[in-house]
N, CA, C and O atoms as CSV, one atom per row, in Angstrom:
chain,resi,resn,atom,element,x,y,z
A,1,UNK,N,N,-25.656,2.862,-23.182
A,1,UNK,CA,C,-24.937,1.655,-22.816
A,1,UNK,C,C,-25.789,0.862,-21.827
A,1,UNK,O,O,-26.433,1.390,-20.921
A,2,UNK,N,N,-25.732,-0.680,-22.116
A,2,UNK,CA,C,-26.512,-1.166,-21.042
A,2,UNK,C,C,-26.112,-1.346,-19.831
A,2,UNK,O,O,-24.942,-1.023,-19.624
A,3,UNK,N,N,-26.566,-1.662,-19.160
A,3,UNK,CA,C,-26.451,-1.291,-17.592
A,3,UNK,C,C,-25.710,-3.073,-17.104
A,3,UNK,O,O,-26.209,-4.190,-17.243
A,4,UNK,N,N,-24.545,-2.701,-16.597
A,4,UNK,CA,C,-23.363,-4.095,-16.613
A,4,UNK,C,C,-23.870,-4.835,-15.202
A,4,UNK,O,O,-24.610,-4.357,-14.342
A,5,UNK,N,N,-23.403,-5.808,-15.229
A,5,UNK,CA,C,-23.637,-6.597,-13.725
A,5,UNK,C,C,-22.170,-6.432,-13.401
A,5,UNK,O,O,-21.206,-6.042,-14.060
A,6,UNK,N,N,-22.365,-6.957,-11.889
A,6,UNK,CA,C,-21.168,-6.570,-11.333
A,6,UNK,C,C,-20.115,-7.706,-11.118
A,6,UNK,O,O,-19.110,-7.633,-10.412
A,7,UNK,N,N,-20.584,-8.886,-11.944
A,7,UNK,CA,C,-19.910,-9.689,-12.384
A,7,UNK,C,C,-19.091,-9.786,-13.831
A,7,UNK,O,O,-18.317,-10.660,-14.222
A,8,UNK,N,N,-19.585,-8.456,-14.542
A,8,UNK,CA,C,-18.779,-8.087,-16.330
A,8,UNK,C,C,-18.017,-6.921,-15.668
A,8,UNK,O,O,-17.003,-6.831,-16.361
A,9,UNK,N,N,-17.966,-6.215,-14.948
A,9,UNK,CA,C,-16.830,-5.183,-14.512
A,9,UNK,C,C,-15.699,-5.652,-15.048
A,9,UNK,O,O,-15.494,-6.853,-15.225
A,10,UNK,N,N,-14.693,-4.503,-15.413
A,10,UNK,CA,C,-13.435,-4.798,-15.611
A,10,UNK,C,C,-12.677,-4.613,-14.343
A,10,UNK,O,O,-11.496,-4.946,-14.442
A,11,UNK,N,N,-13.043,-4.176,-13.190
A,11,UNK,CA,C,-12.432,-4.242,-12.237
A,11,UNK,C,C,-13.041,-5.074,-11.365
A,11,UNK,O,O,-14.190,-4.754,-11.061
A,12,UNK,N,N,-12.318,-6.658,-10.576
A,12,UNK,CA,C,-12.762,-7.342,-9.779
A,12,UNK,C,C,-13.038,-6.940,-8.442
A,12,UNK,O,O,-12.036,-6.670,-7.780
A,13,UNK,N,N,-14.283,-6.816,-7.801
A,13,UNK,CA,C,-14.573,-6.841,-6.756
A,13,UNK,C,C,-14.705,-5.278,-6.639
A,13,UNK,O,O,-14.740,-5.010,-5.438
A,14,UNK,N,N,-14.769,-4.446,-7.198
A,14,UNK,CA,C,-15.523,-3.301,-7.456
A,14,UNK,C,C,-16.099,-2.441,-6.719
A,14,UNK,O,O,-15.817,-1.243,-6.686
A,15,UNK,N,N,-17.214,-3.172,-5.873
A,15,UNK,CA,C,-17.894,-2.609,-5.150
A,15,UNK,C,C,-17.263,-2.441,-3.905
A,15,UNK,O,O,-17.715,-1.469,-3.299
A,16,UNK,N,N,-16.309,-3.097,-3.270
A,16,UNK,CA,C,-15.479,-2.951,-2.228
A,16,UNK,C,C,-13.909,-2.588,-2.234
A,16,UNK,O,O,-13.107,-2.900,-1.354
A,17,UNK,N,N,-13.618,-1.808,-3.500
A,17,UNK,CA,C,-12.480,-1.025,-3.737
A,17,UNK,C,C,-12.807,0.304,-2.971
A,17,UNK,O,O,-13.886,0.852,-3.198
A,18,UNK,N,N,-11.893,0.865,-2.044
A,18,UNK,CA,C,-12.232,1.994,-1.613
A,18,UNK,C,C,-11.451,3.532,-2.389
A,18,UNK,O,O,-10.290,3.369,-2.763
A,19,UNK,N,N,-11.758,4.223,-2.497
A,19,UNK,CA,C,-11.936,5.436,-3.373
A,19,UNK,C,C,-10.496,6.058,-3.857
A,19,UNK,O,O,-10.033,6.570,-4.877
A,20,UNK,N,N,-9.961,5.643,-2.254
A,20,UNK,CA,C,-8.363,6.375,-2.633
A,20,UNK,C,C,-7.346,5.574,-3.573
A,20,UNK,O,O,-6.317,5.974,-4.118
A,21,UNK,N,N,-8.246,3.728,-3.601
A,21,UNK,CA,C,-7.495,3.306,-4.313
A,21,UNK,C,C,-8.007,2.677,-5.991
A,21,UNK,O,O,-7.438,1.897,-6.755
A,22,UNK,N,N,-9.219,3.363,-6.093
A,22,UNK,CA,C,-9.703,3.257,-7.352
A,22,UNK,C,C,-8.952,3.821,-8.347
A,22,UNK,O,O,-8.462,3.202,-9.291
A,23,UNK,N,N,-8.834,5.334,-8.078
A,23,UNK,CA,C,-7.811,6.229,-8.791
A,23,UNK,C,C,-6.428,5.537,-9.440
A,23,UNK,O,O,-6.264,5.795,-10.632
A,24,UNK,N,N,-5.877,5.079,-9.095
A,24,UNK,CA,C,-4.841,4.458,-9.213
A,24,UNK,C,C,-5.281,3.050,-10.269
A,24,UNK,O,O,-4.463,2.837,-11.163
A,25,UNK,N,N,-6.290,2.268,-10.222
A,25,UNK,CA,C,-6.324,0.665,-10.944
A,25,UNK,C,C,-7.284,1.920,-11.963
A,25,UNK,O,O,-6.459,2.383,-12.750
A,26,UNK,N,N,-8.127,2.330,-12.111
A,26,UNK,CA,C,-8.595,3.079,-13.049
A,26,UNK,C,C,-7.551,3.292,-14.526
A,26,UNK,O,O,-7.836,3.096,-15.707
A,27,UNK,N,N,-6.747,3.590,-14.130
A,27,UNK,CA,C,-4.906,4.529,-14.768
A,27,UNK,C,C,-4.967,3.219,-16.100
A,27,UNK,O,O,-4.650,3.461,-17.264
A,28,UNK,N,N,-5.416,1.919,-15.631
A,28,UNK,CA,C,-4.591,1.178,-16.339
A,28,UNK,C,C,-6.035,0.271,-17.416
A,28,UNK,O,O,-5.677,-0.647,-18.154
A,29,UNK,N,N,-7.283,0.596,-17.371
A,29,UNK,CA,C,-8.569,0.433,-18.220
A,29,UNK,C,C,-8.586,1.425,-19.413
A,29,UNK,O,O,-8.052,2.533,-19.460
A,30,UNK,N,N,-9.482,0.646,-20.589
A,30,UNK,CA,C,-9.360,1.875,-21.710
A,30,UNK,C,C,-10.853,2.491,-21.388
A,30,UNK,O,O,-11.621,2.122,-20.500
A,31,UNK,N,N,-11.068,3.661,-22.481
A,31,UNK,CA,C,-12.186,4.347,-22.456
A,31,UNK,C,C,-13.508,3.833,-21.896
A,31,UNK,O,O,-14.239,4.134,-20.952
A,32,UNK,N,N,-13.505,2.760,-23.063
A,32,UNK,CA,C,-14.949,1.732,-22.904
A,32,UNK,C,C,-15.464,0.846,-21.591
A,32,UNK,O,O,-16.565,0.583,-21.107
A,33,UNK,N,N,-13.860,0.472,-21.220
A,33,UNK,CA,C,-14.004,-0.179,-19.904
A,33,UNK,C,C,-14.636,1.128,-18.368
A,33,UNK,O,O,-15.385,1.060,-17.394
A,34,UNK,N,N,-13.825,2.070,-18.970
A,34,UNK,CA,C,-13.977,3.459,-17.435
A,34,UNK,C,C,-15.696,3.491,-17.942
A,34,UNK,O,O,-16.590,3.281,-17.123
A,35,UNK,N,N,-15.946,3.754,-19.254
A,35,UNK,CA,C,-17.535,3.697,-19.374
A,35,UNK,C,C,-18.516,3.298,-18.717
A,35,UNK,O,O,-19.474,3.882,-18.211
A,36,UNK,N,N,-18.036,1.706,-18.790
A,36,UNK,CA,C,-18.887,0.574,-18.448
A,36,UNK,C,C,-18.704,0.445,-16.466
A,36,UNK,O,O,-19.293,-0.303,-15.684
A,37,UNK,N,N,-17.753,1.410,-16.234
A,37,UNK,CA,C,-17.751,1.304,-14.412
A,37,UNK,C,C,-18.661,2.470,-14.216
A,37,UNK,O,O,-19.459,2.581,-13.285
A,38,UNK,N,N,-18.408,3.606,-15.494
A,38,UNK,CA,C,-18.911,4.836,-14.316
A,38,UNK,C,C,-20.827,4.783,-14.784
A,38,UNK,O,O,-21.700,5.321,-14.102
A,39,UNK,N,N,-21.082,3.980,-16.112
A,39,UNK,CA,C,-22.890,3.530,-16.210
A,39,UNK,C,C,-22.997,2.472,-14.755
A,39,UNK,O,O,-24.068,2.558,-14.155
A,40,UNK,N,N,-22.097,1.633,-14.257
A,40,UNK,CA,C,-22.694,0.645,-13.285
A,40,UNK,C,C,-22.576,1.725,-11.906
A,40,UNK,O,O,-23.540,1.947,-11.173
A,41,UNK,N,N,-21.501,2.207,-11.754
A,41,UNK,CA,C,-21.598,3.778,-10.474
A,41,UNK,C,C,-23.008,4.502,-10.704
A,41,UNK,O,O,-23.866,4.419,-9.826
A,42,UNK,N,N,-23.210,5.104,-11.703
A,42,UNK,CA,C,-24.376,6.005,-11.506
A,42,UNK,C,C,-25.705,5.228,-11.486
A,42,UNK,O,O,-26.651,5.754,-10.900
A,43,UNK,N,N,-25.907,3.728,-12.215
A,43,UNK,CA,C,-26.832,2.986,-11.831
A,43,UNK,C,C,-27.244,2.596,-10.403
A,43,UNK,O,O,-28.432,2.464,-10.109
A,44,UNK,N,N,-25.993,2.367,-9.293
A,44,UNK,CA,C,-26.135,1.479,-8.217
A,44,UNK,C,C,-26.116,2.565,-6.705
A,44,UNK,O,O,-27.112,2.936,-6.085
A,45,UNK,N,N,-24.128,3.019,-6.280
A,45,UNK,CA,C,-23.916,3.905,-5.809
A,45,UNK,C,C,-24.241,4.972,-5.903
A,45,UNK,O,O,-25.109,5.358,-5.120
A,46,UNK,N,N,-23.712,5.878,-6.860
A,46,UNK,CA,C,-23.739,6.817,-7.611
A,46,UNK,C,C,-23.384,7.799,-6.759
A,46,UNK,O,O,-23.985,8.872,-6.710
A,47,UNK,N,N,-21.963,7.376,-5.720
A,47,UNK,CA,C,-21.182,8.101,-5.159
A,47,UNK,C,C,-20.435,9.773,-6.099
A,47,UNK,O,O,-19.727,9.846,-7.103
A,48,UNK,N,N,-20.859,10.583,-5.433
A,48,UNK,CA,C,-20.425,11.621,-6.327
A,48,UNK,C,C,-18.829,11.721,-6.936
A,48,UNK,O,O,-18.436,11.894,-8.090
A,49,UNK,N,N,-18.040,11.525,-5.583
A,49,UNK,CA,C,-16.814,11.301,-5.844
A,49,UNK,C,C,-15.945,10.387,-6.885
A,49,UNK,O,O,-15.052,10.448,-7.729
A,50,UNK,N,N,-16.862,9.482,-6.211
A,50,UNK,CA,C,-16.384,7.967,-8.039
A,50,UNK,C,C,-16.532,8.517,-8.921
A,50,UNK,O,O,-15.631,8.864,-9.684
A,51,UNK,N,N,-18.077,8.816,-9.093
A,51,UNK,CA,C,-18.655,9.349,-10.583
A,51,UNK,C,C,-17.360,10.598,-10.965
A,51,UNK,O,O,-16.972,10.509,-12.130
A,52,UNK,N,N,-16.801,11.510,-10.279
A,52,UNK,CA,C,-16.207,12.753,-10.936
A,52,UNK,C,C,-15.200,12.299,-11.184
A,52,UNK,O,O,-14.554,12.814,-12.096
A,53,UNK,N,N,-14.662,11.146,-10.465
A,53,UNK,CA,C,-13.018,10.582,-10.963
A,53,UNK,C,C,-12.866,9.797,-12.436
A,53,UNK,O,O,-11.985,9.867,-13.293
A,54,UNK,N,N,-14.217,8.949,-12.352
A,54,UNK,CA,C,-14.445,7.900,-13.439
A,54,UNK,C,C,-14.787,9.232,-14.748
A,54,UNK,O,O,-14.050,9.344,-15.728
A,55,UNK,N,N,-15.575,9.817,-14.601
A,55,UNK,CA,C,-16.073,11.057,-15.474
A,55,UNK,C,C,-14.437,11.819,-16.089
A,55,UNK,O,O,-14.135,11.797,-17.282
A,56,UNK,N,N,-13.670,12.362,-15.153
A,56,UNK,CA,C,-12.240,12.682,-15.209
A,56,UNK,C,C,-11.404,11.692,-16.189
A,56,UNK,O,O,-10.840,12.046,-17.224
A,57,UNK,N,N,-11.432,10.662,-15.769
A,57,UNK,CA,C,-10.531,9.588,-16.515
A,57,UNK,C,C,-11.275,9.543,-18.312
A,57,UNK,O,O,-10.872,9.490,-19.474
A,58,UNK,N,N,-11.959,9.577,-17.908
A,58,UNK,CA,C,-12.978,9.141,-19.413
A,58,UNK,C,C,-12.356,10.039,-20.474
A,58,UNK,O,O,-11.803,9.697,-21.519
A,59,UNK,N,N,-12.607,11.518,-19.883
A,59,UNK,CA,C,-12.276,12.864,-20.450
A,59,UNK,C,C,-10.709,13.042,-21.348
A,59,UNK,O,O,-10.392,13.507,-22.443
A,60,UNK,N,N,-9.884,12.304,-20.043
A,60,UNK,CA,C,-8.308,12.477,-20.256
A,60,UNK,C,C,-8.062,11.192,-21.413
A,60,UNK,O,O,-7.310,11.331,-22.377
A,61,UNK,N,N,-8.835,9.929,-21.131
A,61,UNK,CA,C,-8.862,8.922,-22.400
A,61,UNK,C,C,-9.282,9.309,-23.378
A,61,UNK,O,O,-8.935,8.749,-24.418
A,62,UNK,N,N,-10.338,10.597,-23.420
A,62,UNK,CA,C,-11.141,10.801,-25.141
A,62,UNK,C,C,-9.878,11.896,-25.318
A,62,UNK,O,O,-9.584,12.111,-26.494
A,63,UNK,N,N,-9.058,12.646,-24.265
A,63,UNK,CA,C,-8.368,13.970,-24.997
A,63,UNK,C,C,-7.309,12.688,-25.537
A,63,UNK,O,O,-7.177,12.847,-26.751
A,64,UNK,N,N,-6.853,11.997,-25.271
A,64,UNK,CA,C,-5.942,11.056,-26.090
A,64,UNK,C,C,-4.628,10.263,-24.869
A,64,UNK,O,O,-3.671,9.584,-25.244
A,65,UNK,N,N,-4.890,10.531,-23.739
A,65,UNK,CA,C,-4.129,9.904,-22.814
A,65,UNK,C,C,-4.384,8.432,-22.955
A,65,UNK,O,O,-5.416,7.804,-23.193
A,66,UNK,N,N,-3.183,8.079,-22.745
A,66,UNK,CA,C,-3.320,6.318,-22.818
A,66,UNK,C,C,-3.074,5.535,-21.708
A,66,UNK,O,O,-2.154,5.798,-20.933
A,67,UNK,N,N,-3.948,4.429,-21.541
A,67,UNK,CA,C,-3.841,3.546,-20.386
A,67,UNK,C,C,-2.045,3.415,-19.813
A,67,UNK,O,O,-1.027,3.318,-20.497
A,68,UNK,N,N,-2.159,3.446,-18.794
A,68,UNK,CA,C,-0.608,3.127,-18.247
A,68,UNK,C,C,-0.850,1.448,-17.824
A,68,UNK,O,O,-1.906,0.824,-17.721
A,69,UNK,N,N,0.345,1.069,-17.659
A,69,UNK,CA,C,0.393,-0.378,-17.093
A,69,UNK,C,C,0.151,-0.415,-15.579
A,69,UNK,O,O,0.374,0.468,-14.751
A,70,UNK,N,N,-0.232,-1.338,-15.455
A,70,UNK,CA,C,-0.753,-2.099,-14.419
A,70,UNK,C,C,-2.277,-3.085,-14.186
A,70,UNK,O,O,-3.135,-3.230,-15.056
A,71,UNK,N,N,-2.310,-3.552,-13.095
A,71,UNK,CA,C,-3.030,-5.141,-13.132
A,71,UNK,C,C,-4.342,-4.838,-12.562
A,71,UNK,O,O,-4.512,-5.448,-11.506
A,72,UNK,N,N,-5.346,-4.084,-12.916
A,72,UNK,CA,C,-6.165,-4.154,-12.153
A,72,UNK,C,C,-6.886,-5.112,-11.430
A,72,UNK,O,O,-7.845,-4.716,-10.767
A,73,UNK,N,N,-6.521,-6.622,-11.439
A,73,UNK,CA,C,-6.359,-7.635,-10.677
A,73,UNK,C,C,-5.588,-7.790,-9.687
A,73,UNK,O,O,-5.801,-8.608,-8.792
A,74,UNK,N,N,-4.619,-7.030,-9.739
A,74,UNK,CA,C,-3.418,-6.894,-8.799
A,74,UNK,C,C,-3.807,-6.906,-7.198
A,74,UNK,O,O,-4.588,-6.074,-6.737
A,75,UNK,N,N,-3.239,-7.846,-6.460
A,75,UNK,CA,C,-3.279,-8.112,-4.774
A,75,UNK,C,C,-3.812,-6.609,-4.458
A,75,UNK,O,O,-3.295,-5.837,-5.266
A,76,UNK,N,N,-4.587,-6.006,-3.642
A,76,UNK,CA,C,-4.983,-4.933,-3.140
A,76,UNK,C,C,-4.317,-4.742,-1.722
A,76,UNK,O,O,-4.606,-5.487,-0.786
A,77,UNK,N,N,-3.782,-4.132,-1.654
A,77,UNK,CA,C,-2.998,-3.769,-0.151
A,77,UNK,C,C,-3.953,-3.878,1.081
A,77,UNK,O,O,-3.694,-4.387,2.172
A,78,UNK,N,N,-5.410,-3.137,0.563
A,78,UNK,CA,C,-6.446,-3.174,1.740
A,78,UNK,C,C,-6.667,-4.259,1.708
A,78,UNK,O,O,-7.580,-4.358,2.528
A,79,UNK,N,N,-6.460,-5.325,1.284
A,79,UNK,CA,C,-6.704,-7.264,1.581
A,79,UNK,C,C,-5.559,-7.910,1.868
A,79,UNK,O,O,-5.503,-9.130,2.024
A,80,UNK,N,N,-4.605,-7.149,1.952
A,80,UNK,CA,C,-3.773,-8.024,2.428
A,80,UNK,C,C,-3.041,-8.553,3.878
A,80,UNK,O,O,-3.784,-9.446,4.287
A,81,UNK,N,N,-2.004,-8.400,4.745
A,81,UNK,CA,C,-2.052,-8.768,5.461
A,81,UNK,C,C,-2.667,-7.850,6.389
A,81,UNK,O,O,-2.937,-6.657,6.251
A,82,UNK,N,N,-2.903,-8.943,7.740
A,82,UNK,CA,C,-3.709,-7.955,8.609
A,82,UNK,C,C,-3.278,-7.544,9.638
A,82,UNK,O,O,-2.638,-8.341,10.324
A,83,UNK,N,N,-3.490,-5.989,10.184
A,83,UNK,CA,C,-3.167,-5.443,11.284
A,83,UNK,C,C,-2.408,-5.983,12.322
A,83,UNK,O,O,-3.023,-6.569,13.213
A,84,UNK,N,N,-0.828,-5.878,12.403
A,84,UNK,CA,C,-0.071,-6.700,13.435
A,84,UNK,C,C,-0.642,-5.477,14.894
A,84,UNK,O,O,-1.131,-4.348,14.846
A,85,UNK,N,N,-0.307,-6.321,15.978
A,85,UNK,CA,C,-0.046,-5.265,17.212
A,85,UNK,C,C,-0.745,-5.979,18.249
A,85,UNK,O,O,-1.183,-6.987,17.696
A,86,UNK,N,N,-1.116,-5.986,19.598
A,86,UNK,CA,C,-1.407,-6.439,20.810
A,86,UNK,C,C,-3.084,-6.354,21.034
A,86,UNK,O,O,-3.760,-5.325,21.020
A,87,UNK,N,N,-3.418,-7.346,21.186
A,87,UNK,CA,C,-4.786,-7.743,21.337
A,87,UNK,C,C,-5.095,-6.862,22.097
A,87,UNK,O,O,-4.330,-6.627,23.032
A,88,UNK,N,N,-6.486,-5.981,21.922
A,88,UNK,CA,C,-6.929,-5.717,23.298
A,88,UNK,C,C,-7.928,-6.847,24.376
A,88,UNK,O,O,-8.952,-7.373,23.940
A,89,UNK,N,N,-7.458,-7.067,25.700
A,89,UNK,CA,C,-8.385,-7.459,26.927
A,89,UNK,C,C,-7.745,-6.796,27.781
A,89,UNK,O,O,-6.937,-5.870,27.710
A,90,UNK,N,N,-8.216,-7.400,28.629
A,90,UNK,CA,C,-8.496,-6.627,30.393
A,90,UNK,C,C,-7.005,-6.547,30.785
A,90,UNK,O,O,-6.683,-5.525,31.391
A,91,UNK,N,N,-5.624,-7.857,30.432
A,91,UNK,CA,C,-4.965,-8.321,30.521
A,91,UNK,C,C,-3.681,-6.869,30.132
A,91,UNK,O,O,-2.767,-6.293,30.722
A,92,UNK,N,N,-4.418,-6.813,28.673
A,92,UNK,CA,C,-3.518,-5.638,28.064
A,92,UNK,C,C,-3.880,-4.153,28.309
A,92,UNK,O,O,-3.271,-3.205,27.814
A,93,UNK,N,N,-5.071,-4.060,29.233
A,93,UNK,CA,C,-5.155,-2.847,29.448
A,93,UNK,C,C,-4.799,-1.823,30.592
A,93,UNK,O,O,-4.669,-2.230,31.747
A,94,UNK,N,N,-4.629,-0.397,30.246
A,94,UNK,CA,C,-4.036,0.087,31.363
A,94,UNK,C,C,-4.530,-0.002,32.837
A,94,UNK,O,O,-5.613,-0.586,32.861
A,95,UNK,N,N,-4.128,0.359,34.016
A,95,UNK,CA,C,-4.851,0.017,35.339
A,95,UNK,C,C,-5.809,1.605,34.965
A,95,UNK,O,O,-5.647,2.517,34.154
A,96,UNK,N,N,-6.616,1.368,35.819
A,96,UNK,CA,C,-7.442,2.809,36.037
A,96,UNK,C,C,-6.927,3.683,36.736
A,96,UNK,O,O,-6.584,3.431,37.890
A,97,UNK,N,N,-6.769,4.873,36.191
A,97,UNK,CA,C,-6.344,6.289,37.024
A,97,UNK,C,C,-7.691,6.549,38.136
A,97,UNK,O,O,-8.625,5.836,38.502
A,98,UNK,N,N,-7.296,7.808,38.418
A,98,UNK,CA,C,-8.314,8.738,39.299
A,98,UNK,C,C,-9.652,9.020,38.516
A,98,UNK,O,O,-9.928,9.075,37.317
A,99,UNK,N,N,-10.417,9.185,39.761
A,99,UNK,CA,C,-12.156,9.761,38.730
A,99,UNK,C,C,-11.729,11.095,38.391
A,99,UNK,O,O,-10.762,11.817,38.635
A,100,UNK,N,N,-12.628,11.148,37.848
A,100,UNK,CA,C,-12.334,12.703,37.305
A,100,UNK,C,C,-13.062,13.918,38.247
A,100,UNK,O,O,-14.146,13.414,38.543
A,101,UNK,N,N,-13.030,14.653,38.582
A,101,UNK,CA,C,-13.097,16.050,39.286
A,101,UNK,C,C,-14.389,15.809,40.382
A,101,UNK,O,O,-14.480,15.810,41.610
A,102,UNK,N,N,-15.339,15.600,39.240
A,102,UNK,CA,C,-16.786,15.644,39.337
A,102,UNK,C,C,-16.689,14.170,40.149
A,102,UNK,O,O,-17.817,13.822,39.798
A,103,UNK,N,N,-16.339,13.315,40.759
A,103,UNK,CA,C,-16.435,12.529,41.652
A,103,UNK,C,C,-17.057,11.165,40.160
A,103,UNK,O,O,-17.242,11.277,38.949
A,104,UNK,N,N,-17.163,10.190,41.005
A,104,UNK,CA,C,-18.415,8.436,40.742
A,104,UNK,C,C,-18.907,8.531,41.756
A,104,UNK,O,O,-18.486,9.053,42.788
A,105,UNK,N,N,-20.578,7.637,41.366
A,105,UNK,CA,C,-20.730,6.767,42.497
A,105,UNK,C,C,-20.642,6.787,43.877
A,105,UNK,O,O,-21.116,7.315,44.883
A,106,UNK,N,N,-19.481,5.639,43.319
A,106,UNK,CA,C,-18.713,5.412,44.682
A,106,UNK,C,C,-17.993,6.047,45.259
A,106,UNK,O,O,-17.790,5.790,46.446
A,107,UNK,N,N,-17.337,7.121,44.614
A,107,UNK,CA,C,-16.281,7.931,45.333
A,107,UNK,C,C,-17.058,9.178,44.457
A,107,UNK,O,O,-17.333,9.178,43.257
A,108,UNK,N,N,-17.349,10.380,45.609
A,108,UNK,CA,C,-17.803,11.574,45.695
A,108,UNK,C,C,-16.634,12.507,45.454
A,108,UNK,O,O,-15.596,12.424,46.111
A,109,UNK,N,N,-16.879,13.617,44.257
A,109,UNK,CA,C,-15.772,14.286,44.235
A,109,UNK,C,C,-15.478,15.543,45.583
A,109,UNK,O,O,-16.391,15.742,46.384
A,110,UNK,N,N,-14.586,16.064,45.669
A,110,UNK,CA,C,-14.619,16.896,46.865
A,110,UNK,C,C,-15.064,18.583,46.622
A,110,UNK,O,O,-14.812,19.357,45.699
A,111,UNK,N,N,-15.897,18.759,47.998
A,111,UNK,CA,C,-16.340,20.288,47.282
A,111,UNK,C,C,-15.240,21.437,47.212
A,111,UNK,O,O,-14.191,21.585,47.838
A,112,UNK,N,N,-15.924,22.275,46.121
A,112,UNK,CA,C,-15.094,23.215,45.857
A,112,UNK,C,C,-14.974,24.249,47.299
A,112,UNK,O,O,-14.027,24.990,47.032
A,113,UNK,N,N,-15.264,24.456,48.060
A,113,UNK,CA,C,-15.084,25.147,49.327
A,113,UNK,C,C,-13.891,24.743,50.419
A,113,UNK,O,O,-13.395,25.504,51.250
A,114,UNK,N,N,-13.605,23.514,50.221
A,114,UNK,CA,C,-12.666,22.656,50.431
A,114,UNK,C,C,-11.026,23.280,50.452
A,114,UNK,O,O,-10.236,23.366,51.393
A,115,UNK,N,N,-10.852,23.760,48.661
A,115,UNK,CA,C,-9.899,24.086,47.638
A,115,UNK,C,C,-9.175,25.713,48.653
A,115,UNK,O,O,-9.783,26.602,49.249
A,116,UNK,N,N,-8.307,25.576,48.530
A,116,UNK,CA,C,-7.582,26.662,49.136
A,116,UNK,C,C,-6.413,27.274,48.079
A,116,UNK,O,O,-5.694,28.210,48.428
């Protein structure tokens, strides 16, 4: 098979799908298409993990499993909205505790002879 650009993929944007959610848009490509991802994987990446999932799928399409529905265009959760929660600055951060044992600097920790 010839070796695809990553603009003929059947899955858009491809190269920045991350692994846990390949598995899943994979489910819904036929044979030829999982083909044509796992020749452009072993051409480029050739992440072991892709390769054994894409290799897996291929297997379960030649034993006679059939594509399930869904969009492999479909909104990707990892693009969608982004991380709510509280900015970090100086503003939002906690005050400083104590040095730790071993003293700073500026403040010398106290000797152990001291300790009673």
């Amino acid at each position: 098979m010839a070796d695809p650009t990553r603009s003929t993929l059947p899955l858009p944007d491809y190269d920045h799908l991350p692994i846990g959610g390949l598995e899943s848009r994979v489910r819904s490509l036929s044979a030829g298409e999982v083909e044509e991802l796992l020749a452009y994987e072993r051409a480029h990446a050739d992440r072991l993990p892709v390769t054994e999932l894409l290799a897996t799928r291929l297997e379960q399409l030649e034993s006679g499993a059939e594509p399930t529905s869904g969009d492999p265009g479909a909104l990707r959760p990892e693009s969608g909205a982004r991380r709510a929660g509280s900015p970090v600055s100086p503003a939002t951060s906690p005050e400083p505790f104590s040095p730790p044992p071993h003293g700073t600097p500026d403040q010398r920790g106290k000797p152990k002879g001291d300790r009673s």
